[in-house]
C-alpha positions in Angstrom: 1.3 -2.1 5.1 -1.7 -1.3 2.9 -4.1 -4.2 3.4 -2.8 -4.3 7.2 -3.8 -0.4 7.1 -7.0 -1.4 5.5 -8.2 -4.5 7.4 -7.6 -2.1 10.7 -9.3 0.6 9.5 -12.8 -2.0 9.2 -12.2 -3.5 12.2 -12.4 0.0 14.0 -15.3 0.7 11.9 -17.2 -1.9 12.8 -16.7 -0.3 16.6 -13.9 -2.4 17.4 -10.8 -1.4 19.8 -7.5 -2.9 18.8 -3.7 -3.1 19.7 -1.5 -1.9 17.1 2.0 -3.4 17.3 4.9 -2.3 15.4 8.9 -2.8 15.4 10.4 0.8 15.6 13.8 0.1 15.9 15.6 -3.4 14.8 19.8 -3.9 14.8 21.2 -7.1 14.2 19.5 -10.3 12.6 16.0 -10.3 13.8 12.4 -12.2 12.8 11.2 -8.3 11.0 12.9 -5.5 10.9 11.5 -1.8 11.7 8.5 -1.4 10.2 6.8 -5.1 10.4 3.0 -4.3 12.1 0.5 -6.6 13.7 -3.2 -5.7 14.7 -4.2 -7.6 18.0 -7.9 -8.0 18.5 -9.3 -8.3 22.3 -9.3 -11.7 23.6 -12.3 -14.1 22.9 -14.0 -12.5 19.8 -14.2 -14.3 16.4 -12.4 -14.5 13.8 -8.7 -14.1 13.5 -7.4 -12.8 16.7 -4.4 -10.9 14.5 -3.9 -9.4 11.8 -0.1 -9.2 10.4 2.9 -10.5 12.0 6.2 -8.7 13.9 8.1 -12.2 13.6 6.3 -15.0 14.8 7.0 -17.4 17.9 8.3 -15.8 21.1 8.3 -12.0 19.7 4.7 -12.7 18.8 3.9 -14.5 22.0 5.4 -11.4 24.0 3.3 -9.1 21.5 0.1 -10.9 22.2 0.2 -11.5 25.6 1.3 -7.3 26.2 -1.3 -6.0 24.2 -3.9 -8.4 26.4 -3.0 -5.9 29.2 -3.5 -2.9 27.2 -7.1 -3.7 26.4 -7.6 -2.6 30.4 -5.8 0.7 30.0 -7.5 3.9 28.0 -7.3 4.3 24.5 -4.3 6.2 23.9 -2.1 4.0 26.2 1.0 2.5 24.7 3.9 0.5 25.8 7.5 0.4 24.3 9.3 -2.9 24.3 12.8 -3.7 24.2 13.8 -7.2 23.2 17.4 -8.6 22.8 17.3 -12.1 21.1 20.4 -13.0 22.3 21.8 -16.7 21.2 20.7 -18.4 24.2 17.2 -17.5 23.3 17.0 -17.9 20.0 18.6 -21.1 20.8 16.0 -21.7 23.3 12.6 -20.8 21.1 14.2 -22.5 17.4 15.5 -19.1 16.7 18.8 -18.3 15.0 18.6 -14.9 15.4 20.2 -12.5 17.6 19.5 -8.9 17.6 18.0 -6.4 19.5 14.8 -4.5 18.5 11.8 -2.2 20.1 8.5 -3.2 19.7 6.0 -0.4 20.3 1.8 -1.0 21.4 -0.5 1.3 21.2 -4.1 0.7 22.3 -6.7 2.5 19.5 -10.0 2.9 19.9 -12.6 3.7 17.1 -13.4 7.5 16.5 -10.3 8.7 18.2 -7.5 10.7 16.6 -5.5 7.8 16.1 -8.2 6.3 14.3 -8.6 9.6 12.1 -4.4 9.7 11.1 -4.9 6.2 10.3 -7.9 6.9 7.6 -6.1 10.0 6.3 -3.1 8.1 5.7 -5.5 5.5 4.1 -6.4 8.2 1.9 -3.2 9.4 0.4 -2.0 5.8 0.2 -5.0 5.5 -2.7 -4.6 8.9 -4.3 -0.8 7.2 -4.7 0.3 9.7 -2.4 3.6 8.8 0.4 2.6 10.6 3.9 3.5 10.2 7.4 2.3 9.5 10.1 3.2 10.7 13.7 2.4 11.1 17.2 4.0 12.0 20.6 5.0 9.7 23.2 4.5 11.3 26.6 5.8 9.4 29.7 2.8 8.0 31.7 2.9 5.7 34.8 4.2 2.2 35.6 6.8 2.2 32.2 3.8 3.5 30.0 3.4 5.9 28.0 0.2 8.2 26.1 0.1 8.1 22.4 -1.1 11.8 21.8 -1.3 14.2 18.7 -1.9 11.7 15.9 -0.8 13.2 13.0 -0.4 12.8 8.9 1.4 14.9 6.1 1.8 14.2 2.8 6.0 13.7 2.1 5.9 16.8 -0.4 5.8 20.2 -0.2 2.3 20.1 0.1 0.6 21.7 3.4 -0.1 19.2 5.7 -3.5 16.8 5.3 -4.1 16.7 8.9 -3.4 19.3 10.9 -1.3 18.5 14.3 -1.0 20.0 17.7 3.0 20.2 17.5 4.6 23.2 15.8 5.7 23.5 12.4 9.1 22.9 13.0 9.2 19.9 14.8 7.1 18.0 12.0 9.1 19.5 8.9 12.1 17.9 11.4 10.2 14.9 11.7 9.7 14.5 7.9 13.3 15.0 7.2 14.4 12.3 9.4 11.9 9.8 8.3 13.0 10.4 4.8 16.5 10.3 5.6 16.0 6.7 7.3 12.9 5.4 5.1 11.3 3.5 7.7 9.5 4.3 11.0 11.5 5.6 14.0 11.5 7.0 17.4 12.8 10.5 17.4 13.9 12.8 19.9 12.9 16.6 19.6 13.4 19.6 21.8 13.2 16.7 24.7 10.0 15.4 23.3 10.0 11.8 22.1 8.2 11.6 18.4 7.3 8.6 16.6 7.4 9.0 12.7 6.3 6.3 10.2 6.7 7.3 6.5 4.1 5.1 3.9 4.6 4.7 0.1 2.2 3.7 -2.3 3.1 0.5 -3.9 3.2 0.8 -7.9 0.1 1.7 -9.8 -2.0 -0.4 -12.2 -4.0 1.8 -14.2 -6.8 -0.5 -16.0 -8.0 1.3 -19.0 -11.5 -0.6 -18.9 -14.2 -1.5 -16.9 -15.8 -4.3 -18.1 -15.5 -8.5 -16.9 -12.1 -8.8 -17.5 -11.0 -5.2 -16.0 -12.9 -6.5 -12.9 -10.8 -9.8 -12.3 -7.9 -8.1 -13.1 -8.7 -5.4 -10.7 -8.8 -7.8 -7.5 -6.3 -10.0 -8.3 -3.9 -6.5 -8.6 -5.1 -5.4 -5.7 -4.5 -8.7 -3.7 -0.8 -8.8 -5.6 -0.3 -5.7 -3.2 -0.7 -3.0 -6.8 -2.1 0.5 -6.2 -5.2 -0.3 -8.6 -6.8 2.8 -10.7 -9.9 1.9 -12.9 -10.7 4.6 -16.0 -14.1 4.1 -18.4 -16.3 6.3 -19.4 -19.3 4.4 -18.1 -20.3 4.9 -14.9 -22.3 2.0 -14.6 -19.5 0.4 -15.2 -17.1 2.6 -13.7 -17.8 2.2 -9.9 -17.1 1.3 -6.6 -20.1 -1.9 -6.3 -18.5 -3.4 -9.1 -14.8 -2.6 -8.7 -14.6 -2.7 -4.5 -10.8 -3.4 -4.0 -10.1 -0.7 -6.1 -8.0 2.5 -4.9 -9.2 4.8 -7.4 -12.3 5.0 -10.4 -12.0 7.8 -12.6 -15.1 8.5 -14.9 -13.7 9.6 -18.1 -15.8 12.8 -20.3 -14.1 10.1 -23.7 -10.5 8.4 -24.0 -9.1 11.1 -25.7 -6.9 12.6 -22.7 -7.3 9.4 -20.7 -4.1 9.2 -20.4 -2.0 12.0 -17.9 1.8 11.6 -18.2 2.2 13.7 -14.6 0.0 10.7 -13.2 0.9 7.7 -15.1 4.7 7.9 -14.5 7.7 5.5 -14.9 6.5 2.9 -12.0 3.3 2.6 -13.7 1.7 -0.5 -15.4 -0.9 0.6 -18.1 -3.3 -2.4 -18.9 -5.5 -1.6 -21.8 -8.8 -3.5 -21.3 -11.1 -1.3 -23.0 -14.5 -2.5 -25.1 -13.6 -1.8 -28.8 -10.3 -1.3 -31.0 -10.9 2.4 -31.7 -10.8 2.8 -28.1 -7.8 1.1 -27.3 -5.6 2.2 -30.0 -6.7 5.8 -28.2 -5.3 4.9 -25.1 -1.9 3.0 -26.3 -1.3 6.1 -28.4 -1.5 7.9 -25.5 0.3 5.7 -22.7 3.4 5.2 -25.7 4.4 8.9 -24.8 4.7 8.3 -21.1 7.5 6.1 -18.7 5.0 3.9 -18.2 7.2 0.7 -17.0 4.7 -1.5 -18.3 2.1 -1.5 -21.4 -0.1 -3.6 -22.1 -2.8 -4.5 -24.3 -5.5 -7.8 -24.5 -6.3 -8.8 -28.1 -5.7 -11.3 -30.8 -2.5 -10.8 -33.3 -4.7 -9.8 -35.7 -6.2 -6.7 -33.7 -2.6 -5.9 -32.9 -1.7 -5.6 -36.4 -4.7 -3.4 -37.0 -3.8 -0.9 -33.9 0.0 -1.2 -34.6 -0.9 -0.3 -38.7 -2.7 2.8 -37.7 -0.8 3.8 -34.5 2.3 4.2 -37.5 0.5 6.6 -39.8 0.3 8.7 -36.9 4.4 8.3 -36.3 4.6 5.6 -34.1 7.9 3.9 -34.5 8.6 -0.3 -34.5 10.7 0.8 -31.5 7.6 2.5 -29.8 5.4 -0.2 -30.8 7.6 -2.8 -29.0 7.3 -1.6 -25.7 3.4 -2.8 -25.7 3.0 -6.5 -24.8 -0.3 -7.8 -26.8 -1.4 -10.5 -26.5 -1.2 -9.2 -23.2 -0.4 -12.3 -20.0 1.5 -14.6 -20.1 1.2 -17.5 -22.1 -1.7 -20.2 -20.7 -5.0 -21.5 -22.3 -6.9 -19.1 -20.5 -10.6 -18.4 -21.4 -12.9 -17.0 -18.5 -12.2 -13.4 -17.5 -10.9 -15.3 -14.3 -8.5 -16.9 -16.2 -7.4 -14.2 -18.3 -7.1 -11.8 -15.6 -4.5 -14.3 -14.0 -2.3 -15.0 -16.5 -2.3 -10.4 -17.3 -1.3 -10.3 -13.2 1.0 -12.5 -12.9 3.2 -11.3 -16.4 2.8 -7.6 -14.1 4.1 -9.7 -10.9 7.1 -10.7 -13.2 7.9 -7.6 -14.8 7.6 -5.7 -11.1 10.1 -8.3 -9.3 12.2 -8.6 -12.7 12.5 -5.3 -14.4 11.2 -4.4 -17.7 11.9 -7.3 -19.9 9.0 -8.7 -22.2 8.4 -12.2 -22.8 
């Protein structure tokens, strides 16, 4: 969803209109279930002609060739698509599936107020913030329908981040029944038809460090779909020409409170990457007192030793200690920042899809 969201977002920037497809409803074995998105692009331009996928072969096909219609219609126009994959044809089209789901198309223009939800919810996403997003689909002509009243609201008891032309009721409705299904939906209320999409952020990677390696480590995160957050207390270091696929950049005052255990909570991986000793046995003291599912720091055994010596006169258990992997990575000759900021993503790849275990 995120770099989908994102790649969207700079196609409509660049003054592009697009389709947006996406499976609101699936029952039954099917190619994606709700949720799955594809981005169509008009006809003829270059480049990729979609982004994303809602399945592949026929379902694709159908998506595809719909959405080339839609590109004649105002922005705003959207179509809702019922498919049954029945046996006979999956059968027919190498499929072995055979359920029913609706696939919904929306045409979006740049600078409209689809456009605007989407950036807002672009926003929270980075601030590792879940919102939703929601619109109304009013009844049009010839089986269409207008997409109207793009909306987003954080999922919290915050006030909503983008204010909507439906009353408060029906989106506090809305926002219960998102949560209570956890994935987009079409929703019936006071005989208006609603679509509402919830969107988590995906686990944080807060890189303590912005130096050479910090950078590497910050794109390859990034790419491994990880909400990235870079902290230094360097802006010329700290910034968004040199760190471009991150989320967040926080210029730190020192490293002293660097560290915030309301932000950095038990889905977190801390990567300490920072220029000298002193500073990182700061910010391990620190990250030790949070849930932090992952810890870790780069350096030899011998700088580990050091740290781990002084991070005990200050009360720091064997137990505490334990829960930092340094040498941080896995195990690989690496030697360029490249290098070494592959083998520290994929040891947090592994721990995400495997739990908490160290190697």
């Amino acid at each position: 969803m995120r770099h989908l969201l994102r790649d969207t977002l700079n196609l409509l920037h660049q003054g592009e209109s697009i389709v947006l497809a996406t499976i609101v409803d699936s029952h039954g074995s099917t190619p994606r279930s709700s949720g799955a998105k594809m981005t169509v692009r008009r006809p003829g331009l270059p480049g990729e002609s979609i982004l994303g996928t809602v399945g592949g072969g026929i379902t694709e096909a159908m998506a595809i060739r719909d959405a080339g219609g839609l590109f004649g219609t105002p922005p705003g126009t959207a179509l809702l698509r019922e498919l049954d994959l029945n046996r006979d044809l999956a059968a027919g089209t190498d499929m072995i599936c055979g359920g029913q789901f609706s696939l919904l198309l929306e045409h979006v223009s740049p600078n409209s107020p689809a456009t605007s939800a989407l950036e807002e919810l672009d926003r929270l996403l980075r601030q590792g913030r879940p919102g939703l997003l929601f619109f109304q689909l009013a009844p049009k002509d010839q089986g269409t329908f207008s997409a109207q009243g793009h909306a987003v609201t954080p999922l919290s008891d915050a006030p909503p981040a983008h204010a909507a032309d439906v009353p408060d009721s029906i989106r506090r409705s809305l926002v219960q029944l998102a949560m209570d299904k956890g994935a987009v939906g079409l929703h019936t209320l006071e005989d208006q038809r609603y679509v509402a999409e919830p969107a988590f952020p995906p686990a944080p990677v807060f890189l303590y460090g912005a130096g050479h390696v910090s950078r590497c480590t910050a794109r390859l995160a990034a790419m491994m779909g990880f909400r990235t957050v870079v902290l230094d207390d360097r802006q010329d270091f700290a910034n968004a020409e040199r760190f471009p696929e991150a989320d967040q950049i926080v210029v730190l005052d020192d490293f002293h409170q660097a560290v915030h255990p309301e932000t950095v909570g038990k889905d977190a991986f801390v990567v300490i990457l920072t220029r000298g000793h002193a500073h990182d046995k700061t910010v391990l003291g620190q990250a030790l007192r949070t849930p932090a599912r992952y810890i870790g720091m780069i350096g030899s055994k011998k700088k580990r030793g050091d740290v781990y010596a002084a991070l005990r006169k200050e009360g720091f258990t064997d137990q505490d200690l334990d829960r930092c992997h340094c040498p941080i990575g896995v195990t690989m000759n690496a030697q360029t920042p490249e290098e070494i900021a592959l083998s520290i993503v994929a040891q947090l790849v592994d721990v995400r899809s495997a739990g908490n275990e160290k190697h």
